[in-house]
Structure formats: C-alpha cells, structure tokens
C-alpha positions in Angstrom: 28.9 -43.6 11.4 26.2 -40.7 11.2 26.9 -37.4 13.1 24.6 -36.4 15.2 22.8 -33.1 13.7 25.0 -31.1 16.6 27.7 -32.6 15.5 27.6 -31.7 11.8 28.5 -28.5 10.4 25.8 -25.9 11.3 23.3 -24.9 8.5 22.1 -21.1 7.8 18.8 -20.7 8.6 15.9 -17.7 8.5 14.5 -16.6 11.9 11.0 -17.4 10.3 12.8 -21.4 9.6 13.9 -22.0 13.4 10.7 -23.1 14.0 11.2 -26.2 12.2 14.6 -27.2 13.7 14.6 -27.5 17.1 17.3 -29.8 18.8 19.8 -28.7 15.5 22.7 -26.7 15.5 22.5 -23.5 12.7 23.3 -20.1 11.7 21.6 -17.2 11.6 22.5 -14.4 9.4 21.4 -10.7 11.0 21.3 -7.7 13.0 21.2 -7.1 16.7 17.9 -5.2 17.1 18.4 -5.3 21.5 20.3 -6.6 24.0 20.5 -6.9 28.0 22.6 -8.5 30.0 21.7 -10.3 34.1 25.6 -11.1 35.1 27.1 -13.5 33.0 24.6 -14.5 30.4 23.2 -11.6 27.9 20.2 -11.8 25.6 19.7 -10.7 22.5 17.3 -10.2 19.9 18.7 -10.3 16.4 16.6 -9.5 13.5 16.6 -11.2 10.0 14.0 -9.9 8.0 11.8 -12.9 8.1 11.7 -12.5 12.1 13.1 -11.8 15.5 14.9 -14.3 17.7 15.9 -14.2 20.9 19.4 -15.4 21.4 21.0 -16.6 24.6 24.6 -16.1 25.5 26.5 -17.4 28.7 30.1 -16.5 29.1 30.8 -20.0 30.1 29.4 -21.6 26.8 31.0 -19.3 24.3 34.7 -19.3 23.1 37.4 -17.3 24.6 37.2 -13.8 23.5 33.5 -14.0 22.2 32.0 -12.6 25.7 33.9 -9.2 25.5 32.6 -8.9 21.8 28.9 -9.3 23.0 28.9 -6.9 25.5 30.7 -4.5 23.3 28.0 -5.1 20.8 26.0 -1.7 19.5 22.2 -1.6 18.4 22.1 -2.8 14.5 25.6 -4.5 14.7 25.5 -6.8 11.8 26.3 -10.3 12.7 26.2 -13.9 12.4 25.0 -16.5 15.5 25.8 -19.7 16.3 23.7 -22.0 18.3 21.1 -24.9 19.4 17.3 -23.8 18.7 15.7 -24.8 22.0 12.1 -24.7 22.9 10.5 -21.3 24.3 6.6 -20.8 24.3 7.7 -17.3 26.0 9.7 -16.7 23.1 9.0 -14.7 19.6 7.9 -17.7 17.7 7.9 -20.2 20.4 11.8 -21.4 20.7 14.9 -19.4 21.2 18.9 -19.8 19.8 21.3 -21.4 22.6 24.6 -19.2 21.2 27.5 -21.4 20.9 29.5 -18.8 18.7 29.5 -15.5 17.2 30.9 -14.0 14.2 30.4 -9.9 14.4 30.1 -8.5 10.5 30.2 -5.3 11.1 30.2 -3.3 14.6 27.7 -0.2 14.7 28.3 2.4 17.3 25.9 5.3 18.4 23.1 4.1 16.5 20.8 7.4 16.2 17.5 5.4 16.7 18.0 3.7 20.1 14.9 2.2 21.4 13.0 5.5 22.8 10.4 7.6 22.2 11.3 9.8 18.9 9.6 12.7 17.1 7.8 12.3 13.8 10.2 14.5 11.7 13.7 12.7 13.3 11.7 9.5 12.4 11.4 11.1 9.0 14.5 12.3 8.3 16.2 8.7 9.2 13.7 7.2 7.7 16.3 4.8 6.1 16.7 3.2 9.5 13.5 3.8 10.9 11.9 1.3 7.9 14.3 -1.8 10.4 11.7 -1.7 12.9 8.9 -4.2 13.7 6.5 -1.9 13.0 7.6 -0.7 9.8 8.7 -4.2 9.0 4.8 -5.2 8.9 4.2 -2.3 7.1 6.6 -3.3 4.3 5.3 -7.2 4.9 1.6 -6.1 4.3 2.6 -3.5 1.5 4.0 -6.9 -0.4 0.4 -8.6 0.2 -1.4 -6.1 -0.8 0.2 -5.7 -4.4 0.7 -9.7 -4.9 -3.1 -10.2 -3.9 -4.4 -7.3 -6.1 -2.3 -8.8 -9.0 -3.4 -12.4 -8.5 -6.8 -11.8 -8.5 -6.8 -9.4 -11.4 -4.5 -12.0 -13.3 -6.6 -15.2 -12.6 -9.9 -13.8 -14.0 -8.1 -13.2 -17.5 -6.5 -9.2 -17.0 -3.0 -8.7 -18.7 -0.1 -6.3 -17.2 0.7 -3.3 -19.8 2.8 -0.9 -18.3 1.9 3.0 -19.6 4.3 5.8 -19.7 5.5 8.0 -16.9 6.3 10.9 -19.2 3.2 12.1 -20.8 2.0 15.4 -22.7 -1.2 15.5 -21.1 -3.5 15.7 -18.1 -5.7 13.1 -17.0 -7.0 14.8 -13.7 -7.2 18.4 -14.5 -4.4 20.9 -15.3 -3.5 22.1 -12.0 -2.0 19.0 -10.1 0.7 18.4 -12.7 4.6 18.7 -12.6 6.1 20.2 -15.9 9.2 18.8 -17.1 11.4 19.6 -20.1 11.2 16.9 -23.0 13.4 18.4 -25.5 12.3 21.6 -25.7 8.7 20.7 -25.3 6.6 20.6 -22.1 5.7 17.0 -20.3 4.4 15.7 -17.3 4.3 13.6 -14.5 1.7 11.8 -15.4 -1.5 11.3 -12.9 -2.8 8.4 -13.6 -2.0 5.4 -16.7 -6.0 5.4 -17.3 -6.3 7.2 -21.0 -3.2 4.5 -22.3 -5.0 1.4 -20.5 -8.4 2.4 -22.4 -6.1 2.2 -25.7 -5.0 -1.5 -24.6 -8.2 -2.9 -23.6 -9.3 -2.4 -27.0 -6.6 -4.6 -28.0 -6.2 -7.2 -25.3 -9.8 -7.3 -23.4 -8.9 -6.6 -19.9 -5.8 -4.8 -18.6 -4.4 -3.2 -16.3 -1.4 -1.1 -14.9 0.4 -1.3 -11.8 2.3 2.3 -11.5 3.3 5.0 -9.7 1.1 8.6 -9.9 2.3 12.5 -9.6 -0.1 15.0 -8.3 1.5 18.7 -7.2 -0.9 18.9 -4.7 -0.4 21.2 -2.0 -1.7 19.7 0.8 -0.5 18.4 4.0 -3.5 16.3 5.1 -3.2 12.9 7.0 -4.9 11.1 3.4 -2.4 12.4 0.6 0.8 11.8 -0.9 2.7 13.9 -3.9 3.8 10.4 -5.0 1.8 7.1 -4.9 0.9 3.8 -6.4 -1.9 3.2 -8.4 -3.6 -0.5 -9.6 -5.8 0.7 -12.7 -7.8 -2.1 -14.2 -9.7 -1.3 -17.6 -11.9 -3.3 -19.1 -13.7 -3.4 -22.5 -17.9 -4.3 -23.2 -17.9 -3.7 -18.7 -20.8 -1.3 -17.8 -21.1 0.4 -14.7 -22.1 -2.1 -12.7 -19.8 -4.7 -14.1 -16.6 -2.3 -12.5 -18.4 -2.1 -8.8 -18.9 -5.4 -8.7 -15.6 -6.0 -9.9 -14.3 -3.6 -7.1 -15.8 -5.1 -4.3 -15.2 -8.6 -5.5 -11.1 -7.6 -5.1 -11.9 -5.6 -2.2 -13.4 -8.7 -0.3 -10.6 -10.9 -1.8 -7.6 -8.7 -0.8 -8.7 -8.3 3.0 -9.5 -12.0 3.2 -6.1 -12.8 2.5 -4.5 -10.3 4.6 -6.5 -11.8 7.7 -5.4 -15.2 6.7 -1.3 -14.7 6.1 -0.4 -11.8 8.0 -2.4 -11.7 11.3 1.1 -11.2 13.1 1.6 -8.3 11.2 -1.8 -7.2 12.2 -1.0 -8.1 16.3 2.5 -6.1 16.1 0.8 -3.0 14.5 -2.3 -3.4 17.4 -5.0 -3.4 14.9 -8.2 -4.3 15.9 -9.5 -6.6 12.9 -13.4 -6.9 13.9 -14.3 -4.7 11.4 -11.8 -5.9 8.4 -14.1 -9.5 9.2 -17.3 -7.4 8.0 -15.7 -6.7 4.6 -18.1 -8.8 2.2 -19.5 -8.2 -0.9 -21.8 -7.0 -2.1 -21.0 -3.8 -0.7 -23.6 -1.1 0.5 -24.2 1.8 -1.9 -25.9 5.5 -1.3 -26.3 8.2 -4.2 -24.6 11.6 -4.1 -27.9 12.8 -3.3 -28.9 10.9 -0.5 -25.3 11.7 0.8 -25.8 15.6 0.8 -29.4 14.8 2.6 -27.5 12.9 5.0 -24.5 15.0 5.7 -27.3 18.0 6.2 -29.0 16.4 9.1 -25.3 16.0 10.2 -24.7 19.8 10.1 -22.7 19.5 7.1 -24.0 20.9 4.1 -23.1 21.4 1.1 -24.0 22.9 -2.6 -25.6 20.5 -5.1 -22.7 20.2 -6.9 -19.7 20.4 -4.3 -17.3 17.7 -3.7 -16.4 15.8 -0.5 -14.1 16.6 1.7 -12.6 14.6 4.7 -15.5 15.5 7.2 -18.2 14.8 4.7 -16.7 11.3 4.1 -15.9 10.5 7.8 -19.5 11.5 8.5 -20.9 8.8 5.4 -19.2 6.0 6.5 -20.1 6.0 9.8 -23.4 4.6 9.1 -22.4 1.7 7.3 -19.8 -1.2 8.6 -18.2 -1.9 5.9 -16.5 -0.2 2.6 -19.7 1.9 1.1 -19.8 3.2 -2.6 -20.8 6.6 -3.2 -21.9 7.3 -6.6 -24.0 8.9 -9.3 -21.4 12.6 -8.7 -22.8 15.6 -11.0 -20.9 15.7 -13.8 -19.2 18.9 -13.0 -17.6 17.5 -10.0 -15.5 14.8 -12.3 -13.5 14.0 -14.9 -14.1 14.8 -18.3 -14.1 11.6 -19.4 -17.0 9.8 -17.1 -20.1 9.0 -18.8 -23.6 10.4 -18.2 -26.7 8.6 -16.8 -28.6 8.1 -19.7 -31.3 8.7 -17.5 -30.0 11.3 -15.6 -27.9 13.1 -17.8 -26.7 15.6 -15.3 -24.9 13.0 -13.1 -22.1 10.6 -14.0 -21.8 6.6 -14.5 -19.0 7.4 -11.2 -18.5 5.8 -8.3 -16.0 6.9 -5.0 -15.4 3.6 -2.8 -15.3 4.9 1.1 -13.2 2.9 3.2 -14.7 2.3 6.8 -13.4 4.4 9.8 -12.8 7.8 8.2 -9.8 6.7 6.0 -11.1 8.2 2.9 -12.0 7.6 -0.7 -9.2 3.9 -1.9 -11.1 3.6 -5.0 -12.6 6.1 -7.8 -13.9 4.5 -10.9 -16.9 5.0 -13.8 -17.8 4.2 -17.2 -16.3 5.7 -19.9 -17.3 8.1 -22.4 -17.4 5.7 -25.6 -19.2 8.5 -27.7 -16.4 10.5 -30.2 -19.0 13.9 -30.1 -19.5 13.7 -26.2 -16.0 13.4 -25.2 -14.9 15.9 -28.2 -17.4 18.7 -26.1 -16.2 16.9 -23.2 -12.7 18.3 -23.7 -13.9 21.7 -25.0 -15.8 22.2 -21.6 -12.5 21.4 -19.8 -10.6 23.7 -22.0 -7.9 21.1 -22.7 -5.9 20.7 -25.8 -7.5 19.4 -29.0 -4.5 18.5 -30.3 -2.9 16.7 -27.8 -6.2 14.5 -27.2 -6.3 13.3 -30.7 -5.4 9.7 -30.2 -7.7 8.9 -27.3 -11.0 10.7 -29.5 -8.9 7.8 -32.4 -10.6 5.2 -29.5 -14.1 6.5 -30.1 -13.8 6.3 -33.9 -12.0 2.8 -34.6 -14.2 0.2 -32.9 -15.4 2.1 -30.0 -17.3 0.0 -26.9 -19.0 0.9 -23.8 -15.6 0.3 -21.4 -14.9 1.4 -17.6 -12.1 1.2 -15.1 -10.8 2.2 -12.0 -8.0 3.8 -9.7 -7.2 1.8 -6.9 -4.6 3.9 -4.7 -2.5 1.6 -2.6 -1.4 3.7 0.3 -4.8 4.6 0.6 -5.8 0.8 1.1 -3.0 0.0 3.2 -3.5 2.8 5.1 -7.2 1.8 6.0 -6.1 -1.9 6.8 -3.1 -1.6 8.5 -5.1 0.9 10.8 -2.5 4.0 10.5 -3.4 7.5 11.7 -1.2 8.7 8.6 -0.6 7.8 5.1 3.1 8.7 5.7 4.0 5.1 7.0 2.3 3.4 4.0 4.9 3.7 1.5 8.8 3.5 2.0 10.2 6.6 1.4 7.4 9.1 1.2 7.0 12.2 -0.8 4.8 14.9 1.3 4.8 18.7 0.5 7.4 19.3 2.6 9.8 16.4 2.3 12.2 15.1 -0.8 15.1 13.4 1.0 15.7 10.9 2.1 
C-alpha cells in the first residue's frame, strides 16, 4: 500500500520550492520575520532566504503545547514549520503553509529592529541584522547577479580569472588616496586597483581579468563613494580604443538584460521603476570632453579646459541622453599616467568615463594603454612617481610590447544605478565610509 504524500514523513523544503508542492506535507527551515494574531489562529511570515511564506496556525490544528509557543514567539525566532502548502493567489508566491507543527530552534527576545521606522545610523550600526530584510535581501540577491553575469560573459568570450595582489608597493591612481601599511620594515599599500598586474598577464594569456576588492583613503562622504569596493578589471592584449567601449557596452547591455529577466521580484520589492533599464542597448551614445564642457556652459556650469567632473557636471550630461552615455577624449592632465594619447590629438587621452543614466555617476573608467617604453618612462617622471618601483611594468614595454587597453568596472557603482538606490551605502554588505569601520 502507498501512503498518501500527507501521510508520509514530511520533506524539507525552500520557501522559493513550495511552489511546486501543493497538496504535500513538508518542512520549512527559518526565521519568523512577523506575526499577528485574530483570536485563535495567528499568522506568520517566516523567512528562509530563498523567500517569505505566510504560515497559518489554528490552536485547534496544532499539538498540545504548540499554541502557547507561537504566541510567545519573538521577531527572528529561529524555527522550523510543519504543514500542508495550500493554494493562495493573495499569498507571497501564490500558496501559503497550513501549520500542523512547530519545532522553535532558538527563541529571540527584544529584537532591536522591530518593524518601524528607523534612522540611517541605528540601521548602520546593526547592520548585521538589518542585511535579514526584504529589501536588503534583494540587494544581496542582485549583488550575486551582478558578479555571476559580469563573469559569464567575460568568461564565454575567451577572458581568464588571474587574481593580483592586495599588498602592493605602488600607486596606480595617484599618491594621495593610498593607505600605508608596514611590510617588514618597508612601506606597502592597499592597492587601488589590480590594473598594472592584469597588463602583465594579458601578455601571457590574451585576455584577463580580475575580480577584486579596491582601497582608496578618500575623504569624502558623498552619496557615490566607498573607502572599500569591488572592482571587475578586464585587460586585453592587440584591443584599441574602440575595441574596449564596445566591449563595455556589449557587457553593459548583457548584464541589465539579465537582471530584468531573473530578478524582476527583486526589482518590485525595491520599487524600481525599470522603463529606463529597458533602453539600455548598445551601441551606446558618446559626447567628447569638449562638447561636454560646451554643454555644461549653456547649463551654467562651467568649467576650465582641463578640470575634471564632478557630480553636478555628470548629472547635468546624462540628462540628455536615455541611456548609459560615454564621455571621452579627457586631457591628458586630468588622468592617469598610463592612458595613451590621441595620435591625432596628442593633448587628450585614448580615455573613456561611462555615465550611468539618472545622475548615478561614472560605473566604468577605461582607455588604451601606453605601449610606448619612452612615453610611459616621461609619463612617470611627470607624475613624480618612483622609477624604481615602476621597473617591471616599463619591463612590459620592452619584451614584446602591444597596443593593450582595459577597464575598471566598480560594482557598487553599477548596482547602485540598477537597483535605483539614493546611496551607495546599501550596495555592499558591510560598508566602509569615512566615518564607519564596525560592524
């Protein structure tokens, strides 16, 4: 004789499997996120990580002793639920857990976050619980997508993973941003950015790139930065300049045509409006530095030939355009030492800053390389950086050099932008501001 599936010993399940198994009997594994009670029968939403559920209890269905342990229950008790997955189109994710039992893991009491209104700081500081939310969940959900999507493409048109070292003993983004640690009696950083090491590798493997995080000792408390962040740095040997921005927006397009398609719920919970992540196609629009400054006059916001972008300036840029817009063609003063000229322009740079619509800010900065061993050896003299310590990378201009370029991709920046956010704060787990270390 077969048992009927209530009758058989009830299987764990995820929140996001219920779906799939109505009528059974199951387990699920979690944490109460809310509860409320009309007389006799109390509802609650657990939380599993894959989902929310709501679960209901009636005093009359449940074994002796259960009842006064559900109503005793406090916000983010740990437990695990019993029950028949029923139907419910009014229901997070159309059905709902009939509680036949309840084993309580672990009871919390005077949970600090209670559902309310709380201020950005407190959230901050208890930012270990504030992550359990729906919100934050998404956040963390779309984080994921971001980072497996950038990877895949970059992997399936021929790029190889090399990680590069943390620890370095010199700059890649100018002098003053670094944090100075002590390597054994000699002075090392934090390092900025894995770009100098990737342009080592390429030469070996072709296309690369690095997946890492990145130090700047920035002082600044602006919505758009981070003291630590992630970085996806692709570098790529025999690519000109307009081999990387095609390259770029070719990800771009990619990346936010797969968020759209797997995590729209994650969208709908975080209230972001997605008409203008649908305009994101390739091939993106592009407007010089020049015509920028011309622009941002008639806008009231000049600037010196010369001087580089702030936060108005780019929120005023992108506002004529719907979609991500490249700026590029920067004078060469304004960027790193190791961007190559225009040939025909000399005084300008083979550099491009990718704006992200809305006024969320640069989420890509990438050029052509210097491949020339003289130019970058005066390159480094002009920056006033040591010779000595930029020995192996002017090695890459005399053993087999090629024209090469690459890019910084930040990813708080991007999710930041996607996800909608008003700060960059909520983009990354734990974040590191100017003010905050712990938790």
């Amino acid at each position: 004789m077969t048992l009927g599936s209530q009758e058989r010993e009830a299987e764990f399940v995820t929140v996001e499997g219920l779906r799939d198994r109505v009528g059974d009997r199951v387990k699920v594994r979690g944490w109460l996120y809310n509860r409320r009670s009309s007389g006799r029968i109390s509802f609650l939403l657990v939380r599993d990580g894959t989902g929310v559920v709501q679960v209901v209890a009636s005093a009359k269905e449940v074994p002796e002793g259960v009842w006064e342990e559900i109503t005793a229950l406090g916000q983010e008790s740990s437990l695990i639920v019993e029950g028949v997955v029923k139907e419910d189109a009014r229901s997070p994710g159309g059905c709902e857990l009939q509680m036949t039992d309840l084993q309580l893991v672990q009871a919390a009491e005077d949970y600090p976050l209670a559902l309310k209104e709380h201020g950005v700081e407190f959230l901050l500081d208890h930012r270990h619980l504030w992550l359990r939310t729906p919100r934050q969940t998404s956040l963390l959900r779309l984080r994921d997508r971001l980072m497996r999507e950038l990877e895949g493409f970059l992997r399936s048109d021929g790029f190889t993973r090399v990680d590069t070292p943390i620890l370095t003993p010199n700059a890649c983004e100018g002098t003053t941003s670094l944090f100075e640690t002590d390597y054994f009696g000699e002075a090392a950083y934090l390092t900025q950015s894995g770009q100098l090491y990737s342009e080592a590798t390429c030469v070996a493997l072709g296309k690369v790139y690095c997946f890492s995080p990145a130090f700047r000792a920035e002082k600044s408390k602006t919505r758009r930065h981070l003291i630590e962040f992630w970085m996806l740095e692709p570098e790529m040997a025999y690519y000109t300049y307009e081999d990387n921005l095609h390259l770029q927006e070719q990800m771009v397009e990619h990346v936010v045509g797969e968020v759209l398609r797997h995590n729209s719920d994650d969208l709908e919970i975080l209230e972001r409006d997605i008409q203008g992540l649908e305009k994101v196609r390739a091939p993106f629009p592009r407007i010089s530095y020049d015509d920028a400054l011309e622009l941002l006059e008639k806008a009231g916001l000049s600037l010196q030939w010369g001087d580089d972008f702030g936060a108005p300036h780019e929120s005023e840029i992108v506002r004529h355009f719907d979609r991500p817009v490249f700026v590029e063609r920067f004078p060469v003063q304004t960027k790193a030492f190791y961007m190559e000229p225009d040939p025909d322009r000399p005084e300008v740079a083979l550099a491009a800053d990718l704006l992200a619509p809305e006024g969320y800010g640069e989420i890509i900065g990438g050029s052509q390389r210097i491949d020339d061993y003289d130019l970058l050896l005066r390159r480094i003299r002009e920056h006033n950086l040591p010779e000595e310590d930029f020995q192996w990378y002017l090695d890459l201009r005399r053993f087999g050099s090629v024209p090469h370029s690459g890019f910084g991709l930040g990813i708080e920046r991007l999710l930041t932008w996607i996800a909608g956010l008003e700060h960059i704060r909520e983009s990354v787990p734990f974040p590191r501001l100017l003010n905050r270390l712990r938790p």
